[in-house]
C-alpha positions as CSV (number, residue, x, y, z in Angstrom):
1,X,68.4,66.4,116.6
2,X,68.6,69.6,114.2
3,X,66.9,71.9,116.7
4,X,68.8,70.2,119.2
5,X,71.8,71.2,117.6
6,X,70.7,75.0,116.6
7,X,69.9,75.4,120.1
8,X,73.7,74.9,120.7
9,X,75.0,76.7,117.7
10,X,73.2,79.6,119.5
11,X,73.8,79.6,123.0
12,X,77.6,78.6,122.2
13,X,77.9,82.0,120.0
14,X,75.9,84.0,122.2
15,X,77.9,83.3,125.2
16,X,81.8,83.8,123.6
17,X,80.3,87.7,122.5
18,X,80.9,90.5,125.0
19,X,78.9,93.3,124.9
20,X,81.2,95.4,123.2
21,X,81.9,92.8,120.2
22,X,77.7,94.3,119.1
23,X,77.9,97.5,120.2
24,X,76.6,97.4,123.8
25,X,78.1,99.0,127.0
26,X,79.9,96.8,129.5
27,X,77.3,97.8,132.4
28,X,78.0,95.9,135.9
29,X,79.8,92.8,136.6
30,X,78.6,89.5,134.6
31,X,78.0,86.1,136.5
32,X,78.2,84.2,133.6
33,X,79.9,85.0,130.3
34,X,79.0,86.5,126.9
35,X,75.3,87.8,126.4
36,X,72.3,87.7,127.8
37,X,69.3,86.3,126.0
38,X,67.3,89.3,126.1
39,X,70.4,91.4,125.0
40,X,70.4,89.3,121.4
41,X,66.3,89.1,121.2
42,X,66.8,92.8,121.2
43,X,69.6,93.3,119.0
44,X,67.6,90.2,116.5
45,X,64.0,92.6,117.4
46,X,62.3,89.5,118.5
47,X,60.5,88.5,121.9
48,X,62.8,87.5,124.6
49,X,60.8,84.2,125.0
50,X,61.0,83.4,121.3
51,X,64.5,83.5,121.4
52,X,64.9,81.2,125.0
53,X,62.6,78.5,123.1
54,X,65.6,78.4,120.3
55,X,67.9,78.3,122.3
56,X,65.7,75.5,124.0
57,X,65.0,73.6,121.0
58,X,61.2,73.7,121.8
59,X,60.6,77.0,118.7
60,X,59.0,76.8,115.7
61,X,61.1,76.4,112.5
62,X,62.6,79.9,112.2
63,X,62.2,81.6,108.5
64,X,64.8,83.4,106.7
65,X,64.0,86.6,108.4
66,X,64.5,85.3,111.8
67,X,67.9,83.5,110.9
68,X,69.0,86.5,109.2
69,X,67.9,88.7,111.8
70,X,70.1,86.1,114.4
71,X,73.2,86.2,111.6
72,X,73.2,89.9,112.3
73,X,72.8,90.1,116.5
74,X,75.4,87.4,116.3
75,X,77.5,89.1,114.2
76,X,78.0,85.7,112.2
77,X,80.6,85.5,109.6
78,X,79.5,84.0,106.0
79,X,80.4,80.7,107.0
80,X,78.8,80.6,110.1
81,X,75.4,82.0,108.9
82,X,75.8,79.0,106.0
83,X,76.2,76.9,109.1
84,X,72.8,78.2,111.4
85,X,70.8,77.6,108.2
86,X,72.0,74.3,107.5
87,X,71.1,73.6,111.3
88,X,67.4,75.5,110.7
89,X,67.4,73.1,107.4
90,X,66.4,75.7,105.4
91,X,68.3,77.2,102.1
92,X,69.6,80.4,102.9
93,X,69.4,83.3,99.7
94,X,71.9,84.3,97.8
95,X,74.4,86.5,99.2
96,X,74.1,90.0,97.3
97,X,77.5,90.4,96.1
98,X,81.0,89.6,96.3
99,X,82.4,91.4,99.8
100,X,84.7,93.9,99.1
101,X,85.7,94.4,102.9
102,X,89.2,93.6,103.7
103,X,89.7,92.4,107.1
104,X,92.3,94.6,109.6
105,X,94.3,91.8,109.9
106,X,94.6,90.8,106.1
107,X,95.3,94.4,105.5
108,X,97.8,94.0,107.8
109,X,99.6,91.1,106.3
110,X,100.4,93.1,102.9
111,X,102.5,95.2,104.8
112,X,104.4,92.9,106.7
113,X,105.3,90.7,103.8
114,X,108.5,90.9,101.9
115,X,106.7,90.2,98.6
116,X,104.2,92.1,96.4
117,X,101.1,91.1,97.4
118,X,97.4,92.0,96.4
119,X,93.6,91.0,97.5
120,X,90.9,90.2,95.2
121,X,87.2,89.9,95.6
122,X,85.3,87.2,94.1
123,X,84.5,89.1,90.9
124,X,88.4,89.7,90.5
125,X,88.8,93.3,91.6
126,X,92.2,94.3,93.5
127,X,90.2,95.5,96.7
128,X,93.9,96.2,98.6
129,X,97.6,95.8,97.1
130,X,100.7,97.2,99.1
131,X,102.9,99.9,97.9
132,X,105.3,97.2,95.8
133,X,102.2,95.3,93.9
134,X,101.1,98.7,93.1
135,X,104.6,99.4,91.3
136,X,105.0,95.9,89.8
137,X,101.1,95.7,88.1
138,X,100.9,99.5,86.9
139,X,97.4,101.2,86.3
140,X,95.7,99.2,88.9
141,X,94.0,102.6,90.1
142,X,92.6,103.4,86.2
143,X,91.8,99.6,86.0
144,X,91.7,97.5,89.2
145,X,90.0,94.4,87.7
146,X,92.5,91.0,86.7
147,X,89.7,90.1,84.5
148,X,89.7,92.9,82.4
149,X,93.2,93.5,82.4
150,X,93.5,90.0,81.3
151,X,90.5,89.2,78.3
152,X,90.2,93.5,77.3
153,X,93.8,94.6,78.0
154,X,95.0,94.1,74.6
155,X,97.3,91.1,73.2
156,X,98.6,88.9,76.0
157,X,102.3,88.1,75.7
158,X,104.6,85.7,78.4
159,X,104.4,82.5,80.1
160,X,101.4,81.7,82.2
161,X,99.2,84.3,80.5
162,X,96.6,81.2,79.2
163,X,96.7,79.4,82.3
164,X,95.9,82.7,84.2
165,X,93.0,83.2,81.8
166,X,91.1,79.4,82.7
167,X,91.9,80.1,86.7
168,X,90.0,83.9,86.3
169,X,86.9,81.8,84.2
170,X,87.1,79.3,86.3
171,X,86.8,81.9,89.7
172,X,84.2,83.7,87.7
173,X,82.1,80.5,86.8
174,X,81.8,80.1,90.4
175,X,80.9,83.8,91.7
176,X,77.9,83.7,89.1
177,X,76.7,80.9,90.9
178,X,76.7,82.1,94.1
179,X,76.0,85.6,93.6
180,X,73.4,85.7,90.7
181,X,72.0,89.0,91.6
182,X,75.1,91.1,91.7
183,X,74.8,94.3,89.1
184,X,78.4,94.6,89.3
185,X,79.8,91.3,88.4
186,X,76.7,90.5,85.7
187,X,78.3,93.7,83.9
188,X,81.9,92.7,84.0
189,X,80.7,89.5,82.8
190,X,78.9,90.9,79.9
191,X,81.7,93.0,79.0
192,X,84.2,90.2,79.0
193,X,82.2,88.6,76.3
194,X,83.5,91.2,73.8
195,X,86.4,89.1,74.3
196,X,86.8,86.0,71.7
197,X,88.9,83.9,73.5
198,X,86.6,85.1,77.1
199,X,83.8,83.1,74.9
200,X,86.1,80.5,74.1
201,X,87.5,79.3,77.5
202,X,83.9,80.4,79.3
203,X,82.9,77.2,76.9
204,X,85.1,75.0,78.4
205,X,84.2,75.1,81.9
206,X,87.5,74.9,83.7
207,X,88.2,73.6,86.5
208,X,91.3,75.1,88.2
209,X,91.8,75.2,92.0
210,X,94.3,78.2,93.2
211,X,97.8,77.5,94.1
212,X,101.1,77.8,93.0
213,X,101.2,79.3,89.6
214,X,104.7,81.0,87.7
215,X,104.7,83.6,84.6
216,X,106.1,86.8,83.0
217,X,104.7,89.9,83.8
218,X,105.9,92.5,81.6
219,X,106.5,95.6,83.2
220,X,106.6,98.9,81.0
221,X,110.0,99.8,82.2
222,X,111.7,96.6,83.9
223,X,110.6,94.5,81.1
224,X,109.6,90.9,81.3
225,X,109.6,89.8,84.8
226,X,109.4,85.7,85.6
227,X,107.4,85.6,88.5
228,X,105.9,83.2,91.0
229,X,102.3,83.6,92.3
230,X,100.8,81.8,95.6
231,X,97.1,82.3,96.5
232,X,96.2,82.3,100.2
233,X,92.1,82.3,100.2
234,X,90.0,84.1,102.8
235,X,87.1,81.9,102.6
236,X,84.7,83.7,105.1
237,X,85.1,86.7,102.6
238,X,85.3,84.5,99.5
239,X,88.4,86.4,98.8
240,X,92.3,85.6,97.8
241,X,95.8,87.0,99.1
242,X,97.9,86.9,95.9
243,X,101.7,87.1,97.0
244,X,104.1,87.9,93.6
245,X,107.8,86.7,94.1
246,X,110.6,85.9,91.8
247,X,113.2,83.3,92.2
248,X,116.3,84.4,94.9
249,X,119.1,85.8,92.9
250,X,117.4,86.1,89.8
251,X,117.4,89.2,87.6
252,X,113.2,89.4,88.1
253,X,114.3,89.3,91.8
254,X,116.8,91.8,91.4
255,X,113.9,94.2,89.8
256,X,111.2,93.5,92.0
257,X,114.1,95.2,94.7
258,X,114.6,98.1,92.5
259,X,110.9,98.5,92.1
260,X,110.5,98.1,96.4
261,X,113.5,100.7,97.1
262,X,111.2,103.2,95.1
263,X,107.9,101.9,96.2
């Protein structure tokens, strides 16, 4: 049944590419959609008959190589490579880091939203922002990591500061699980544990799922800003859209205009 299914998993995905979604000219008319078998044993470097008996559900177990070798001629997203190696039942490895490519169409969306509004990897870095989250979190360029801003940013001050602090352990938690082998977010991570109360909540294991959240922000020359945060997760990037807003007609939302105007 498993092969059965893989077999459809990869005919399915092979036949809704076009040659120009992997790179591959358009050449004469097509009587049947998507690509041909040999064009994705090619892109995969495997044997054309290899491939058909996948497809077939009459091949061999296929090893990592070959399903990552498919994930790539497939041009299969993170979920959908989790999905051809539950089919293959075999455990996929690790991914090697937290992505820090930000989709066209979710770069898009920061500028099209009346809101400031940022994206973070995995490991908490602000990989995009639009010109009014810039203004409203300042120094993001000389520090662009929530983590670190939060736990190694000095004394924390405002409402919504200690909840923020168990959601970023809590995120973290979970990208050290999935990415064990990331340079990048072991260091952050070891750095972080200069912080006291880093050690602290890191103890007790949060749990916190993203969401509504509300708390001050306090902005170097607006002041204290109350401020509602909403998470809008990318999960095929293991990413989040964080949009910043303040209540209508409220002096925070009559600064976070100010700030925009100059933006």
């Amino acid at each position: 049944m498993a092969r059965a299914e893989l077999g459809r998993f990869l005919r399915d995905r092979r036949e809704a590419l076009r040659p120009g979604d992997v790179g591959l000219p358009a050449g004469p008319r097509r009587r049947t959609p998507g690509l041909r078998r040999e064009e994705v044993a090619g892109l995969a470097c495997m044997s054309v008959e290899y491939y058909a008996r996948l497809e077939q559900a009459r091949g061999p177990q296929p090893s990592r190589r070959i399903l990552d070798a498919l994930t790539g001629a497939l041009r299969l997203n993170p979920a959908e490579r989790s999905h051809l190696f539950r089919l293959a039942e075999t455990a996929p490895a690790a991914p090697p880091g937290p992505s820090r490519r930000v989709r066209p169409y979710v770069a898009g969306l920061l500028n099209r939203v009346d809101a400031a509004a940022v994206v973070t990897s995995a490991a908490y870095d602000v990989i995009a922002c639009n010109p009014l989250a810039s203004a409203l979190l300042t120094g993001l360029r000389a520090q662009p990591n929530l983590a670190r801003r939060r736990f190694l940013g000095g004394p924390v001050h405002g409402g919504g500061a200690e909840e923020f602090g168990h959601i970023a352990v809590a995120r973290l938690r979970a990208a050290a699980d999935r990415y064990p082998h990331d340079a990048h977010l072991a260091a952050l991570l070891s750095d972080l544990r200069a912080s006291e109360e880093f050690r602290h909540v890191w103890d007790l294991n949060p749990v916190r799922a993203p969401g509504h959240r509300s708390k001050t922000l306090a902005h170097p020359r607006l002041g204290p800003l109350r401020v509602d945060c909403d998470v809008l997760e990318v999960p095929d990037d293991d990413q989040q859209v964080v949009f910043i807003t303040a209540e209508p007609g409220s002096p925070s939302a009559r600064a976070l205009r100010e700030l925009a105007r100059g933006a």
